[in-house]
N, CA, C and O atoms as CSV, one atom per row, in Angstrom:
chain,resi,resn,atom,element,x,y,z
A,1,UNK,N,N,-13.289,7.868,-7.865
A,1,UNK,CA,C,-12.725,7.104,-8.967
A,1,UNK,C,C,-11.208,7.141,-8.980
A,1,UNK,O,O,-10.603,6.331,-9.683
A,2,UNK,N,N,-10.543,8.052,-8.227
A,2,UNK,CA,C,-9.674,8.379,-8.335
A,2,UNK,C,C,-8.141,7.407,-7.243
A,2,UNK,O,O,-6.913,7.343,-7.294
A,3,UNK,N,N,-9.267,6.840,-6.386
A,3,UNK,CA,C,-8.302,6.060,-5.461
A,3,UNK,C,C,-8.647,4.359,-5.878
A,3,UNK,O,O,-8.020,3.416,-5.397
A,4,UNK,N,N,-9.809,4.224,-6.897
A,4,UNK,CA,C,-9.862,2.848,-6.850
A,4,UNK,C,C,-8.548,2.238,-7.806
A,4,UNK,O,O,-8.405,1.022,-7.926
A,5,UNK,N,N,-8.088,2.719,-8.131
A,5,UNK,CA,C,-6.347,1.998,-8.783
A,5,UNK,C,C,-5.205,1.443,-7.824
A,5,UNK,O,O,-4.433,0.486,-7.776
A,6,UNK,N,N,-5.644,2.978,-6.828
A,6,UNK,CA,C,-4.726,2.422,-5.258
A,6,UNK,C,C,-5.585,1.931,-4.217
A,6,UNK,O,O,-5.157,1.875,-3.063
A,7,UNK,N,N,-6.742,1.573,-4.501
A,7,UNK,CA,C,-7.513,0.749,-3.406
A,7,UNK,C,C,-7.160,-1.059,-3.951
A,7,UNK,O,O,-7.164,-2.059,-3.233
A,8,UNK,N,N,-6.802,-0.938,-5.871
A,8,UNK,CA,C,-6.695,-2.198,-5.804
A,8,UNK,C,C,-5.417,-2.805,-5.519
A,8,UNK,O,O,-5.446,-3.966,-5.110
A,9,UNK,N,N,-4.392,-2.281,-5.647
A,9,UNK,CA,C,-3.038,-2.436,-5.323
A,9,UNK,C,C,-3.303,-2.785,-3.748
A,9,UNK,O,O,-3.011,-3.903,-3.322
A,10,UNK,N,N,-3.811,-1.885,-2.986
A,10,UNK,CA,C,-3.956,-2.176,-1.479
A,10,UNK,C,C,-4.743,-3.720,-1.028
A,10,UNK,O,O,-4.271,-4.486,-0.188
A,11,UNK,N,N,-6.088,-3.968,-1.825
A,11,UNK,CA,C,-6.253,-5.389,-1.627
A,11,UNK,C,C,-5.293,-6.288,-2.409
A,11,UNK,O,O,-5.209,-7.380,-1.847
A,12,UNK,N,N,-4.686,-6.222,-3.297
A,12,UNK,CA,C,-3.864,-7.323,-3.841
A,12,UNK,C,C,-2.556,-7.852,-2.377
A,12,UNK,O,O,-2.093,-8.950,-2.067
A,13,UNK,N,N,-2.352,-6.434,-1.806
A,13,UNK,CA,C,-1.268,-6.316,-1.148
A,13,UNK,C,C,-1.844,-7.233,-0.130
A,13,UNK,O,O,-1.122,-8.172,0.207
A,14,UNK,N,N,-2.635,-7.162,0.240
A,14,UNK,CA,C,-3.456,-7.872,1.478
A,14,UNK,C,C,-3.307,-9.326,1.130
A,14,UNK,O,O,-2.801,-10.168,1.872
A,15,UNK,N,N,-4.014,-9.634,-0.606
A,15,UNK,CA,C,-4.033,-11.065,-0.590
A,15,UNK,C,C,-2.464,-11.692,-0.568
A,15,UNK,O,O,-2.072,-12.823,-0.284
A,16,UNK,N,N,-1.844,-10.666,-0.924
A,16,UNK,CA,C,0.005,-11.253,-1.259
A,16,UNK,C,C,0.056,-11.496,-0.051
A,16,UNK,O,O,0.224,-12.637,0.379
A,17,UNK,N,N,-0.119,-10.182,0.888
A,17,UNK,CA,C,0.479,-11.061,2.582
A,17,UNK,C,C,-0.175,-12.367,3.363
A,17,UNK,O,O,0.519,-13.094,4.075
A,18,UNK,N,N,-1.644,-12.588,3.141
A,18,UNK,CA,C,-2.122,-13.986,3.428
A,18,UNK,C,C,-1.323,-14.780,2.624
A,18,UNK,O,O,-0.525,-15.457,3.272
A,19,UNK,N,N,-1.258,-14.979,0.910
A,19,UNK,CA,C,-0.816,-15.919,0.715
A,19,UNK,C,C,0.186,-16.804,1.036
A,19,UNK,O,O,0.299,-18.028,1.095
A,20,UNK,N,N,1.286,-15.281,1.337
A,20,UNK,CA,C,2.681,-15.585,1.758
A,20,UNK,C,C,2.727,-15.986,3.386
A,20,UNK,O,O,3.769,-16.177,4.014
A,21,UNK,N,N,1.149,-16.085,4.021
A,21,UNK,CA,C,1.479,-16.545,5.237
A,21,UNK,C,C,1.043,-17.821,5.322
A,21,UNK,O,O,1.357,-18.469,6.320
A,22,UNK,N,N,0.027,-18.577,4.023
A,22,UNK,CA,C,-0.195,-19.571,4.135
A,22,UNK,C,C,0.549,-20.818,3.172
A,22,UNK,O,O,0.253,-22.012,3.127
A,23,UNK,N,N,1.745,-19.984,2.342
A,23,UNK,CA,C,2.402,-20.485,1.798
A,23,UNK,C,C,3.973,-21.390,2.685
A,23,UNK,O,O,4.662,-20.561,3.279
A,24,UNK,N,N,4.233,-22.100,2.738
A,24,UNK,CA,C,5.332,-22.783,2.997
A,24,UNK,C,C,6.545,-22.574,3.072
A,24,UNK,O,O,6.962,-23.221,2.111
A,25,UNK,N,N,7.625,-22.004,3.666
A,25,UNK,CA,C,8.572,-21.493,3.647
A,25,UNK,C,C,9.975,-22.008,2.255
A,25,UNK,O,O,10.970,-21.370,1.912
A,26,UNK,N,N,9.305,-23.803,1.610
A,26,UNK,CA,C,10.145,-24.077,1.296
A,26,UNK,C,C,9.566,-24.573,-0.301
A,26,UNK,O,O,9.998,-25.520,-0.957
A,27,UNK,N,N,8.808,-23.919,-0.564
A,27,UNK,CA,C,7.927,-23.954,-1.599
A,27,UNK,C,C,8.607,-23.319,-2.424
A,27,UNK,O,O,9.329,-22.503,-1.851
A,28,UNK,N,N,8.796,-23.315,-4.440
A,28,UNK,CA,C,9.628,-22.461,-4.648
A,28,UNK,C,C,9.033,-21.388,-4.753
A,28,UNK,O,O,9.771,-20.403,-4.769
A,29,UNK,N,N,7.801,-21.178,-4.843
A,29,UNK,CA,C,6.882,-19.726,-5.418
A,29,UNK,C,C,7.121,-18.622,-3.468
A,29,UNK,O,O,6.659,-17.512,-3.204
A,30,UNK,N,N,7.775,-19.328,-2.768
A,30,UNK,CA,C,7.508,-18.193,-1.734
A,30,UNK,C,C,8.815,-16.936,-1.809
A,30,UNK,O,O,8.548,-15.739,-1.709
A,31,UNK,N,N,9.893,-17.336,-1.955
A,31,UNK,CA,C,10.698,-16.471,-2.470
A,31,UNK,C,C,9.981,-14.895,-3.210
A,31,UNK,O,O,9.804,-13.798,-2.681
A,32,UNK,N,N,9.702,-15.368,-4.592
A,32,UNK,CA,C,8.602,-14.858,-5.265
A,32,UNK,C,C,7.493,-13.823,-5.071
A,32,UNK,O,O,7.121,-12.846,-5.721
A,33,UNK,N,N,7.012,-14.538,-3.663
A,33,UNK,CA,C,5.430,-13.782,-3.772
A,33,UNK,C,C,6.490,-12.848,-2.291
A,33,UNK,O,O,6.049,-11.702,-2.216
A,34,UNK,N,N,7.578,-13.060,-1.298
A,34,UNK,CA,C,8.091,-11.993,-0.794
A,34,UNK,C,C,8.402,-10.972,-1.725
A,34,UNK,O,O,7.874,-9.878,-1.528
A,35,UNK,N,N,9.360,-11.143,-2.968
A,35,UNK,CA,C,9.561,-9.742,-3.694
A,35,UNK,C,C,8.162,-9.246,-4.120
A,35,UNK,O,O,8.103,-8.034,-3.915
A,36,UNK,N,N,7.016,-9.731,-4.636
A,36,UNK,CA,C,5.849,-9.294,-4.616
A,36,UNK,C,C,5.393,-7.982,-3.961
A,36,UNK,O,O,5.041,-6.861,-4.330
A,37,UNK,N,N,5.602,-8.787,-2.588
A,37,UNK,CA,C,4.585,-7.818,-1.250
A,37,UNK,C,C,6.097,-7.042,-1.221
A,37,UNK,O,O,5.686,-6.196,-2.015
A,38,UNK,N,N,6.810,-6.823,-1.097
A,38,UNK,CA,C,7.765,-5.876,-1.280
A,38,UNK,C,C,7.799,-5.119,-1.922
A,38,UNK,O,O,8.034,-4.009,-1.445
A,39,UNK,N,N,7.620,-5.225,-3.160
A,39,UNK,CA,C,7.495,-3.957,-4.597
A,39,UNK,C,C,6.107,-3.888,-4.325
A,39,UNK,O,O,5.810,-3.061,-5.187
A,40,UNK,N,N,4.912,-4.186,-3.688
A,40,UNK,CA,C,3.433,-3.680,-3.104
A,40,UNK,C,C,3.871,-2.777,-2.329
A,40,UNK,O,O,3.801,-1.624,-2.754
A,41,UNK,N,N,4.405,-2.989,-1.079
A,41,UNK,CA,C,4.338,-2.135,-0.077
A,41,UNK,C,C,5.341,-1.168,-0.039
A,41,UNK,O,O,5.259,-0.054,0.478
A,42,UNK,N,N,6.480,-1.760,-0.732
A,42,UNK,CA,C,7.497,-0.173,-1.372
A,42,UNK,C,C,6.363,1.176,-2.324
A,42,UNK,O,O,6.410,2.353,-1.966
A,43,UNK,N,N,5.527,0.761,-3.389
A,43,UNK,CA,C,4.760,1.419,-4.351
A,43,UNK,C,C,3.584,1.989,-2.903
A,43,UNK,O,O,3.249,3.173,-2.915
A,44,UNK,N,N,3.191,1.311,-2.061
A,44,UNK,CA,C,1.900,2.128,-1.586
A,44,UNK,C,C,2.687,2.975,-0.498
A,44,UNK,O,O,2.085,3.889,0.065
A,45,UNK,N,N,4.058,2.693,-0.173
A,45,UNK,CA,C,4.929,3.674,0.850
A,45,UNK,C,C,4.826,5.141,0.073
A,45,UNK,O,O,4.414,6.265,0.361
A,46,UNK,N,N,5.396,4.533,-1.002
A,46,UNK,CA,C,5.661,5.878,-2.095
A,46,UNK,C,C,4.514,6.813,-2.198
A,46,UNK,O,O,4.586,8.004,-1.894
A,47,UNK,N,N,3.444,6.213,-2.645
A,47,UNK,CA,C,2.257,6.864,-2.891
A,47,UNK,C,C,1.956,7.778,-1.440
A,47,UNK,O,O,1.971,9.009,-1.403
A,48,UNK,N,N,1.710,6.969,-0.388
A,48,UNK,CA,C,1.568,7.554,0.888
A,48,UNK,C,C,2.655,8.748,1.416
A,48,UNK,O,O,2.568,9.090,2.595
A,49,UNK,N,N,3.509,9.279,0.694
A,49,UNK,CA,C,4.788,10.107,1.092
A,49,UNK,C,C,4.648,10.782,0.369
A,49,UNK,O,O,5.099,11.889,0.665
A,50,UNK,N,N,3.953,10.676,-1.072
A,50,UNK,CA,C,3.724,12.013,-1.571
A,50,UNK,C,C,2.344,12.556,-1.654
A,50,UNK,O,O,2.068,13.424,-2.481
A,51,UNK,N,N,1.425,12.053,-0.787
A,51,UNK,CA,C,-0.059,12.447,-1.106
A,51,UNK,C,C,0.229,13.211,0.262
A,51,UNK,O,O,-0.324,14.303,0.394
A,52,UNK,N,N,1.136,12.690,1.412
A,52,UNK,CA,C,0.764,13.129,2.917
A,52,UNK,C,C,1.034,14.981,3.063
A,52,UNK,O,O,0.339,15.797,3.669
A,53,UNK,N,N,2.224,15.189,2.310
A,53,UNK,CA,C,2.484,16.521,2.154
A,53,UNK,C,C,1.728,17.345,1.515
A,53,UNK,O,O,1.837,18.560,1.682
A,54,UNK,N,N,0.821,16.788,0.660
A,54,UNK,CA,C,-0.301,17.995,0.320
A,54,UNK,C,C,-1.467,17.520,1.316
A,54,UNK,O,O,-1.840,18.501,1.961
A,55,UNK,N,N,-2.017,16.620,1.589
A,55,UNK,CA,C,-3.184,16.606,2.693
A,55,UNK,C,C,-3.097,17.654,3.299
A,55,UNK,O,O,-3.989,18.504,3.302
A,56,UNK,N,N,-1.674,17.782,4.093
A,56,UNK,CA,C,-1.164,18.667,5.017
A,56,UNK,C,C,-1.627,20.188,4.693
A,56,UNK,O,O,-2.236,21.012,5.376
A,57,UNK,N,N,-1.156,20.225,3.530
A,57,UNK,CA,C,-1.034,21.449,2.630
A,57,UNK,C,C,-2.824,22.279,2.330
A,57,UNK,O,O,-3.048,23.449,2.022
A,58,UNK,N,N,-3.466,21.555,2.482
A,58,UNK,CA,C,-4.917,21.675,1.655
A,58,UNK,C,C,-6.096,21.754,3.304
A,58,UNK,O,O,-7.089,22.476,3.396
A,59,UNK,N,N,-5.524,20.704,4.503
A,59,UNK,CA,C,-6.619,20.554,5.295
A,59,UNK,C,C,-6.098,21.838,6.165
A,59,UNK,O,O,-4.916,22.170,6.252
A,60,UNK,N,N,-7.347,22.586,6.876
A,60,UNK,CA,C,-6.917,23.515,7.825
A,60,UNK,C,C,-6.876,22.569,9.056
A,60,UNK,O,O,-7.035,21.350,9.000
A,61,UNK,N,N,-6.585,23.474,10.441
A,61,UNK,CA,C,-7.006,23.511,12.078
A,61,UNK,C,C,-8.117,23.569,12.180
A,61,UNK,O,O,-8.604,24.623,11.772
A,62,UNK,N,N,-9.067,22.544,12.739
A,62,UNK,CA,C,-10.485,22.924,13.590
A,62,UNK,C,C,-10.484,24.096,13.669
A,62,UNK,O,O,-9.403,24.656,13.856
A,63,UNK,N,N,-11.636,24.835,13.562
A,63,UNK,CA,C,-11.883,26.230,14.032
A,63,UNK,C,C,-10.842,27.183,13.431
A,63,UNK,O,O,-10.591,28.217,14.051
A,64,UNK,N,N,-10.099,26.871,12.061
A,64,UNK,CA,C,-9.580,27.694,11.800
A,64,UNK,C,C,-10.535,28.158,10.129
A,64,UNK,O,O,-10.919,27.216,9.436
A,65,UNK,N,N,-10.793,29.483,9.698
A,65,UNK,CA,C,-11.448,29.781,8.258
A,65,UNK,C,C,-10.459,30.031,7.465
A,65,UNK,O,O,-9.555,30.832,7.702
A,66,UNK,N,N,-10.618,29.142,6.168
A,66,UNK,CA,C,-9.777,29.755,5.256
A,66,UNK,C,C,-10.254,31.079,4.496
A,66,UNK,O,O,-9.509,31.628,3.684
């Protein structure tokens, strides 16, 4: 339950980057949906930089016992 908030941010992010690839370069909404997927993929960078240092922190070595 705990990742479906950042599982939905992650598909939105997905549909922002199709849209913005099937959108028109000269359209005015494309401007737009770039700062979009930008503040998406800045927010799931973030998230990913502070979850990676405890993964680290919590998983052992194969064959190692805590």
């Amino acid at each position: 339950l705990l990742y479906k908030p950042i599982d939905r941010v992650t598909r939105s992010t997905l549909v922002l980057h199709d849209l913005l690839k099937h959108t028109p370069a000269d359209h005015p909404d494309y401007p737009l949906l770039q700062d979009a997927l930008r503040i998406s993929q800045n927010f799931l960078s973030s998230i990913n930089e502070d979850i990676d240092p405890r993964r680290t922190a919590v998983t052992t070595p194969k064959g190692e016992v805590s």
